[in-house]
N, C-alpha and C positions, 0 to 999 in steps of 0.2 A: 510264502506270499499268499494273499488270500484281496478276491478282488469283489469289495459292497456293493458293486450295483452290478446285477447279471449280465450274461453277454448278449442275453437277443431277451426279445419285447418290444412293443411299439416303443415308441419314441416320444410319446404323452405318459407312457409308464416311465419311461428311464427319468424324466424330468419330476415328476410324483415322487418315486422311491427318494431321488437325491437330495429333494425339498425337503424331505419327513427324517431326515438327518440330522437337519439343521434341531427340532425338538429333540432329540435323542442325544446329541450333542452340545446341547446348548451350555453347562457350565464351563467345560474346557474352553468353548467360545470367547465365553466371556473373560475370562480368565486369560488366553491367550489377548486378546484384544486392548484388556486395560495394560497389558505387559510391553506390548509392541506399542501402545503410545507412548510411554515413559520412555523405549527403547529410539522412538519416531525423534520427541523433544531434545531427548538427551543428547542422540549421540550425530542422527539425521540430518536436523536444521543445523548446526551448529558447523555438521561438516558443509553442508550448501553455502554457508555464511562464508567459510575460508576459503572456500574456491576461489569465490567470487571475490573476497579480499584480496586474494595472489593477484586473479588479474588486475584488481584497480593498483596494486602496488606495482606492478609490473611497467602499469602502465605512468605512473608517477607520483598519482597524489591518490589521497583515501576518499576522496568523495568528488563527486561529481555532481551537475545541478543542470537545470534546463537548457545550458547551452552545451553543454558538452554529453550529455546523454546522450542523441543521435551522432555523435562522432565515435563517443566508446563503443557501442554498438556493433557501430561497423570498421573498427579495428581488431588488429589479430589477437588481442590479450581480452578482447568485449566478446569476439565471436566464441573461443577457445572456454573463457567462462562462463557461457551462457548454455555452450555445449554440455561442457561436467554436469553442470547448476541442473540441465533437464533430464540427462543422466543418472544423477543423484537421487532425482525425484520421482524418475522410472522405478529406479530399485527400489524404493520404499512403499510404491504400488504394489509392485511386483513381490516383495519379499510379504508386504502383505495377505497378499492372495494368494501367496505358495503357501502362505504359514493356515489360515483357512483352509487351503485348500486338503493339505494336511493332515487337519484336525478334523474335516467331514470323511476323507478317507481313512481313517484309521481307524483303530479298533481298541479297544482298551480305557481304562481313564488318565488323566493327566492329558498335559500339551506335550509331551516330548515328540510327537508327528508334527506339530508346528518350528519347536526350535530346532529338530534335526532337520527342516528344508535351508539352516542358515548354512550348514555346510557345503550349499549349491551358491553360495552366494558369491563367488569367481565368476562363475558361469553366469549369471544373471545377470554383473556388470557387467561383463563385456556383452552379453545381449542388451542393454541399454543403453551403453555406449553407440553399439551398431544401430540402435532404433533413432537414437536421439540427433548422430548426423545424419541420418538419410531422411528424419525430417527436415533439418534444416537444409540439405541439399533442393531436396523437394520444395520450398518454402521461397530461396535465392532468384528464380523467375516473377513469384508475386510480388518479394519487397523489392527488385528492381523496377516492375509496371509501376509499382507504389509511387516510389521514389519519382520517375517518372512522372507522373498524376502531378503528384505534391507540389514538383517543379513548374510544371505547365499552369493548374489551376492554382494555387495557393500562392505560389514563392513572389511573381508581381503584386500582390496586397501586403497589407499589414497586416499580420495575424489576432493581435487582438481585434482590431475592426471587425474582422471574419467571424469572431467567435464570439464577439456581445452581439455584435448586430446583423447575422448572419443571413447576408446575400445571396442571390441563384448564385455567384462565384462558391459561397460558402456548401450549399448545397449541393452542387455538381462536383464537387470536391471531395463531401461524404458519401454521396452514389458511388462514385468511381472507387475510394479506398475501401467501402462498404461490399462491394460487387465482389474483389481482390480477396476479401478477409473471406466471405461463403464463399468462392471458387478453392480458395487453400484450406478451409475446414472440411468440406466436402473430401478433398482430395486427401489431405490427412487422415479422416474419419477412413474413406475406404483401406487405405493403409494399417490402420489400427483393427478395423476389424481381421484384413488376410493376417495379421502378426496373433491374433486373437490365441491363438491354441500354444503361443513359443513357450508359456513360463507351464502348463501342461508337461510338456512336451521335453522341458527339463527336469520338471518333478516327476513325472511315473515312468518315462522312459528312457533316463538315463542319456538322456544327449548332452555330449558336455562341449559343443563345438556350437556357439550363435548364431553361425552361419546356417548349420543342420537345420537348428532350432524356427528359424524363420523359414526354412523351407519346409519342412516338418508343417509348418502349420498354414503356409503358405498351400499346400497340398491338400489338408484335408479342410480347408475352406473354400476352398475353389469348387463353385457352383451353389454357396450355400452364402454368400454376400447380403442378400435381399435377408434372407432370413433371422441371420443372425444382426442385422442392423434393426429388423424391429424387436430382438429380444434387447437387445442395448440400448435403444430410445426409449420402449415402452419402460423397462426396470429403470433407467436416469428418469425419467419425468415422473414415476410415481415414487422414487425415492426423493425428487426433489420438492413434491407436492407434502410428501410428510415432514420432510424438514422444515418446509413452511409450518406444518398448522402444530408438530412440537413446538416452535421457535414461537409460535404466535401464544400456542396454551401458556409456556413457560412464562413468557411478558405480561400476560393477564396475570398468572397468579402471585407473580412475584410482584406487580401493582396492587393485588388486590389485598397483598401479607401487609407490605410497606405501609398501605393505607389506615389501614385498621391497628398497626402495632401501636401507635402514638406516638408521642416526643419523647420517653422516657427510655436514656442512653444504655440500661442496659439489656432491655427488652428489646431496643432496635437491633443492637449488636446480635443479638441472640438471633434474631428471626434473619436479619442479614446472614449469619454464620449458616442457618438453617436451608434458607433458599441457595446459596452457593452449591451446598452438598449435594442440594437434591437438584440441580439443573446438572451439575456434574454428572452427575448417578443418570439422567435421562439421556442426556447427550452422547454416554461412553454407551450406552445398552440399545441406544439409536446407530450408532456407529457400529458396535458389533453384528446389529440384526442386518442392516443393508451387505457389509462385508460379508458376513454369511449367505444371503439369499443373492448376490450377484457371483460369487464362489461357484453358488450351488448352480444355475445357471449355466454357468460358464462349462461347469464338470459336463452336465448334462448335454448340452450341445459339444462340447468335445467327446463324449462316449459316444451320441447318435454319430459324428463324423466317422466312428470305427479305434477311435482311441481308445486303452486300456487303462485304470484304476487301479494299481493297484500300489498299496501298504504294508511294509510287518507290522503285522503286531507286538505290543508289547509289552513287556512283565512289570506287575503294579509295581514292584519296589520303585525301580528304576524312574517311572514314569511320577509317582507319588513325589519324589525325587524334587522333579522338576515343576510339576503343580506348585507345589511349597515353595519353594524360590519365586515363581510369579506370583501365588498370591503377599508374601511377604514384600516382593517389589512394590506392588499395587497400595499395600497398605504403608508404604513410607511416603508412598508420594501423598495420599490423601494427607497425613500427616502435614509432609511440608506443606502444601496447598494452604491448610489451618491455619502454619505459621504465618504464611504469605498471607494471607487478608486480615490475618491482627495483626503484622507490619503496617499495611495500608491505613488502617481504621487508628493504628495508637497513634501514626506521626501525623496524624492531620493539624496542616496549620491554622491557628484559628482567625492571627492576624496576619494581612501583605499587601504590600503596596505594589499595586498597579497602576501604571500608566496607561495612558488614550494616545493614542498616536491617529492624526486625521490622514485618513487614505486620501491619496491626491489631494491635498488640503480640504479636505473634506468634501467629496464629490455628492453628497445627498443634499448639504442644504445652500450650496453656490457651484456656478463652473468650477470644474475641477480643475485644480493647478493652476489659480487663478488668485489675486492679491485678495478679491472680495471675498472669496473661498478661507481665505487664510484669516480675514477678520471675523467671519462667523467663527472660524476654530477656537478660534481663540476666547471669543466671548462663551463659548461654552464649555469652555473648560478642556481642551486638549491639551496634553502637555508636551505632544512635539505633531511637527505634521509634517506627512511623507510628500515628496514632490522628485520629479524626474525633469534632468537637466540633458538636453542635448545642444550640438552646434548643429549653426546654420553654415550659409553659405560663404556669409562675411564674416564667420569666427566667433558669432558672438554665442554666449552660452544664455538658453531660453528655459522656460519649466513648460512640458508638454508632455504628455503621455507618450504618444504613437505619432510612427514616422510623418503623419500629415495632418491636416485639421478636418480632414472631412467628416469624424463623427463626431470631434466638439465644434464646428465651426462650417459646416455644410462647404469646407472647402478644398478642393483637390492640392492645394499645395502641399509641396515637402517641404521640408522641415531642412534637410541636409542639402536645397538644392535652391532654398529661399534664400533672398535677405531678410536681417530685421523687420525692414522698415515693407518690406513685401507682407512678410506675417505682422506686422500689427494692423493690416489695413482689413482684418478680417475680423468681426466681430464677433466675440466667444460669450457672450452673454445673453442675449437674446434668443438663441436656441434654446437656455434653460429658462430664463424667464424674463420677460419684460424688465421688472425693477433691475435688473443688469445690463443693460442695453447700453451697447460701450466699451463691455470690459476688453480688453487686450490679450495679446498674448505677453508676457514676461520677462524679464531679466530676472537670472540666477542674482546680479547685484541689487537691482528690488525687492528680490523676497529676502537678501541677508537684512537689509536695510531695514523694511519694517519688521519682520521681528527681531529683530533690537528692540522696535517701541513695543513688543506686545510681551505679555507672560508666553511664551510659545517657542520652543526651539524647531528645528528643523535638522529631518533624514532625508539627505540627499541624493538619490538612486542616479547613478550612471548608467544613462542610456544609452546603450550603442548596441551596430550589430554585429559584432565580433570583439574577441579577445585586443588584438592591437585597436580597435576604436575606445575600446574602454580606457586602455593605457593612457592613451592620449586625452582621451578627457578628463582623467584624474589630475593630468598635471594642469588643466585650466581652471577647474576645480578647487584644488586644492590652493591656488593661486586666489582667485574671489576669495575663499572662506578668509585667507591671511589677511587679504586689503579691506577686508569689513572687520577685522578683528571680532571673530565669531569663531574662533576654533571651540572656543569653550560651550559654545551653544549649537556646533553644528556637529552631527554625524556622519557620513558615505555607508552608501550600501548598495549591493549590484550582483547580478548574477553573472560579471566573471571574473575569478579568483586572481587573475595577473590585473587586472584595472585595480582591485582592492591592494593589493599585495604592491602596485606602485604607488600607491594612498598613503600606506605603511613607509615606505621607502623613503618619500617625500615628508612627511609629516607623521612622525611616530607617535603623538600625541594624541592624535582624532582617531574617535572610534572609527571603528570599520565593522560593517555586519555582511555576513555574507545571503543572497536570498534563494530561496529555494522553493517548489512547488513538487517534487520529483525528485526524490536521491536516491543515490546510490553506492553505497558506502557509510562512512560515518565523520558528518561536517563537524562533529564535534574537537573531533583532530585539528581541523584548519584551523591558522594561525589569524584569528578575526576575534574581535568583541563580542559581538553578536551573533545571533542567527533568526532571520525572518522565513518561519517555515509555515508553508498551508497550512492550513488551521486542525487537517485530521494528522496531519505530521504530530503535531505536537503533542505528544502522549507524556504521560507520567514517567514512563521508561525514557522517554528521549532528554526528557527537561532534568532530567535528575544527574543522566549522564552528563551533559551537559553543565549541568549546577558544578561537578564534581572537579571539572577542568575550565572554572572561571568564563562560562558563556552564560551570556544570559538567554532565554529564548521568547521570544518575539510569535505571535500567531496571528494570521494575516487571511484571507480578508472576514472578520468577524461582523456582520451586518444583523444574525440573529443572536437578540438580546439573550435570548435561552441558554446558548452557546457558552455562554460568558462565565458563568458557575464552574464547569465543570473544568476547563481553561485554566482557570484562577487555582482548582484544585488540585492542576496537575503539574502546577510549576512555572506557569506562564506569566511573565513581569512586563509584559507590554502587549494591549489588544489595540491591531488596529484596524479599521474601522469608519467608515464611510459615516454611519450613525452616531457621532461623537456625543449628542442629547442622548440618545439611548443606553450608548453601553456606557456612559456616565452614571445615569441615575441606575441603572445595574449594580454598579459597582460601590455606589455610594450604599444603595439597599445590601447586599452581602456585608458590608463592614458594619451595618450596624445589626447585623444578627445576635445573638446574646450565643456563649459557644455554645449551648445544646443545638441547638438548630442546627450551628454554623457545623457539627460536627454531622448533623443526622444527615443534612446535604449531600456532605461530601460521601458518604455512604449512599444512599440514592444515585448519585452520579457514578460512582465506580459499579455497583450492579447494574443501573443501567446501560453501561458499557459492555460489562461481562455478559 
């Protein structure tokens, strides 16, 4: 056994020598580092991915959407998977900075002081296991105050109102959950620093018990709190300052290659394929340098605590051994990597038809959810438009956004608790502009009505605020769509899966999309037509899935015309869209691109993702 950094010196030497390490060791570093991401994507995510599947299967269906996320959560298959999920994500911190940790202590060449801390890897999970509920024990007092808050300040408004147009209601709402969130980082931060020394404390001391392991370091933290919280703030803000100005150099040059390569397809390709490799190459040796220098760190304040260092060394065969298997990993991945961005670049479609769908019949250029709304749409060329139907008081079915009119309509009425003839007396026009002074609020049978007379179909969102409200308004629903004979021009869509799924019941014919802003899981399983997903949902990885099992995918709310390219590139067959003039003429200009272009584009938008 032999131990690198002496046992006494000041304690500005012990963090010097540990630093000057980090040069002295820097290709195993590297080399370790590109190994352990391959090992991170591979084997890692995919297990976090299944946890988290066990519990949504546990708990019934595979995906989950904005009304049921705060319920899975706080069920015992949402808690249980959320525990593994951080769990999981411990160990791969952890295994991280054993396997560095490793590689600064050791002696010799190769990484085999990195891959021999995996043999600690029993002990490690159950040390994150133990880390990961006693956060979230520690955590059940603030998201109870939360909850709480949420209930008091929030739960009497409407929450979109709150969050377009947000009122001191809105605001004393995010003080109080904002207050909540620093009083539990604060309190978890001090936590994380006393655990600071446990994966130490497994690696050179041989503690194979978590419990030990957290007192172990629980011990020689104690009284060194303050100190070690500015060596952990000061090192995350200047590593997060360079990830900025890498992040920002990278974006310069890779605009300034793109710029100057021209339109000529295989000179793009090339300089594309080029810029990939080398943002790669910056990103893995940015990642290695911060893991190494917050490693070293970390060693160095656990030696000044009185901790020992120490490593075998070990003989090159053995060691050469294992180098050669990680750089051999490292070079299959670059490899596939290659393949993957000539899959991207060869299928690019050059023609697709995409639809305009008007957000709340088009909410930029008339009231929204509004007949006059629905004739603008139409004159500009939408080819369905989204609208949201609720019951009032006397049963009748209306198109209105949110439970009341007070932000289209400066009127405190509800919606669930009006008559018709209560909300038509409110006038929805005039708030947006004069030339509408008048308009009403709607029948679901007025807007089937006129669109019959217009080029323009209509997705019809069921509003309610629970799963059994949705039920119910499906069958009223789907009842109008039959008496206006418009099954064949109208859609349903809604974010809960039992109101759609009695849609389907009723009427097996009409589409059904399911809406989403927030999943969890994979909607692509659900038994629906469509899927209307926020707009950063909607990747080329999801739409493809999706393509694969007869969904189409839907990206919602698209207002920047910019947006619109890169969308279209990644799979997406309907933009919808408050801007129906804009992402129109968008759409009109991409199709008549000549495919050089249409192809150089779609390369520009997938680097500028990467």
């Amino acid at each position: 056994m032999s131990d690198p950094i002496a046992a006494d010196g000041p304690d500005d030497d012990v963090t010097r020598r540990m630093l000057a390490r980090i040069g002295r060791r820097w290709g195993p570093l590297m080399t370790f580092s590109a190994a352990f991401t391959l090992l991170e994507a591979a084997v890692l995510a995919p297990a976090a991915a299944g946890v988290l599947r066990l519990a949504l299967g546990s708990w019934g269906r595979c995906s989950v959407g904005n009304f049921e996320i705060a319920a899975f959560f706080l069920s015992p298959p949402g808690i249980a998977g959320l525990a593994l999920l951080a769990a999981l994500q411990l160990t791969t911190l952890h295994l991280r900075l054993a396997g560095v940790m490793g590689v600064l202590a050791g002696e010799g060449p190769g990484v085999w002081h990195a891959f021999d801390a995996v043999k600690r890897l029993p002990t490690l999970l159950k040390l994150d296991v133990l880390q990961a509920v006693r956060y979230l024990i520690r955590a059940a007092p603030y998201l109870a105050l939360g909850g709480f808050a949420y209930a008091k300040l929030w739960g009497p408004h409407d929450l979109n109102r709150l969050v377009v147009e947000r009122p001191p209601e809105f605001w004393r709402g995010v003080a109080a959950v904002g207050t909540l969130a620093v009083l539990y980082a604060i309190d978890a931060g001090r936590m994380y620093l006393r655990w600071l020394f446990a994966v130490p404390a497994v690696l050179f001391e041989g503690v194979g018990n978590p419990f030990a392991a957290l007192r172990s370091s629980e011990g020689r933290t104690r009284g060194r709190l303050l100190r070690l919280a500015a060596v952990v703030a000061g090192s995350g803000a200047a590593f997060l300052g360079a990830w900025f100005a890498l992040t920002w150099g990278l974006a310069t040059i890779n605009g300034y290659v793109l710029d100057h390569v021209g339109h000529r397809p295989r000179v793009a390709v090339a300089a594309t394929a080029f810029l990939l490799a080398f943002d790669a190459f910056a990103l893995a040796a940015f990642g290695a340098a911060t893991s190494a220098a917050f490693a070293a760190l970390v060693l160095g304040a656990y030696r000044r605590a009185g901790g020992t260092i120490r490593e075998d060394a070990v003989s090159e065969p053995k060691a050469r051994g294992w180098t050669t298997a990680a750089v051999l990993i490292s070079g299959g991945s670059m490899a596939l990597a290659a393949l993957a961005v000539r899959g991207l670049i060869s299928d690019a479609p050059i023609a697709q038809h995409v639809e305009v769908t008007a957000h709340r019949a088009g909410a930029l250029e008339g009231p929204e959810n509004t007949l006059a709304a629905l004739r603008i749409a139409a004159e500009h060329g939408a080819d369905w438009a989204e609208i949201d139907v609720q019951l009032t008081a006397d049963g009748r079915l209306v198109i209105v956004h949110d439970d009341d009119l007070l932000r289209v309509g400066r009127s405190p009425l509800k919606v669930a608790t009006s008559t018709l003839e209560q909300l038509r007396a409110v006038d929805l026009g005039t708030p947006f502009g004069p030339k509408f002074a008048g308009e009403k609020i709607a029948t679901l049978e007025e807007f089937l009505d006129l669109a019959g007379a217009l080029p323009i179909r209509l997705n019809i969102e069921l509003k309610a605020k629970d799963d059994a409200g949705a039920v119910a308004l499906a069958g009223r629903t789907v009842a109008a769509i039959r008496a206006a004979g418009a099954t064949g021009r109208a859609r349903v869509c809604g974010q809960s899966f039992q109101g759609l799924a009695e849609v389907r019941r009723l009427a097996p014919g009409l589409e059904i999309g399911f809406i989403s802003g927030a999943v969890i899981g994979d909607p692509t399983r659900l038994d629906v037509d469509f899927l209307m997903m926020e707009s950063r949902l909607a990747t080329r990885a999801f739409a493809d899935r999706a393509r694969s099992r007869g969904k189409a995918v839907h990206a919602w709310t698209v207002n920047d015309v910019e947006r619109v390219g890169p969308l279209v590139d990644d799979g997406v067959v309907d933009v919808i869209t408050d801007d129906v003039p804009g992402v129109r003429a968008r759409l009109d200009e991409i199709a008549r691109l000549d495919p050089v272009d249409r192809l150089l584009l779609r390369i520009r938008h997938g680097l500028a993702r990467d």
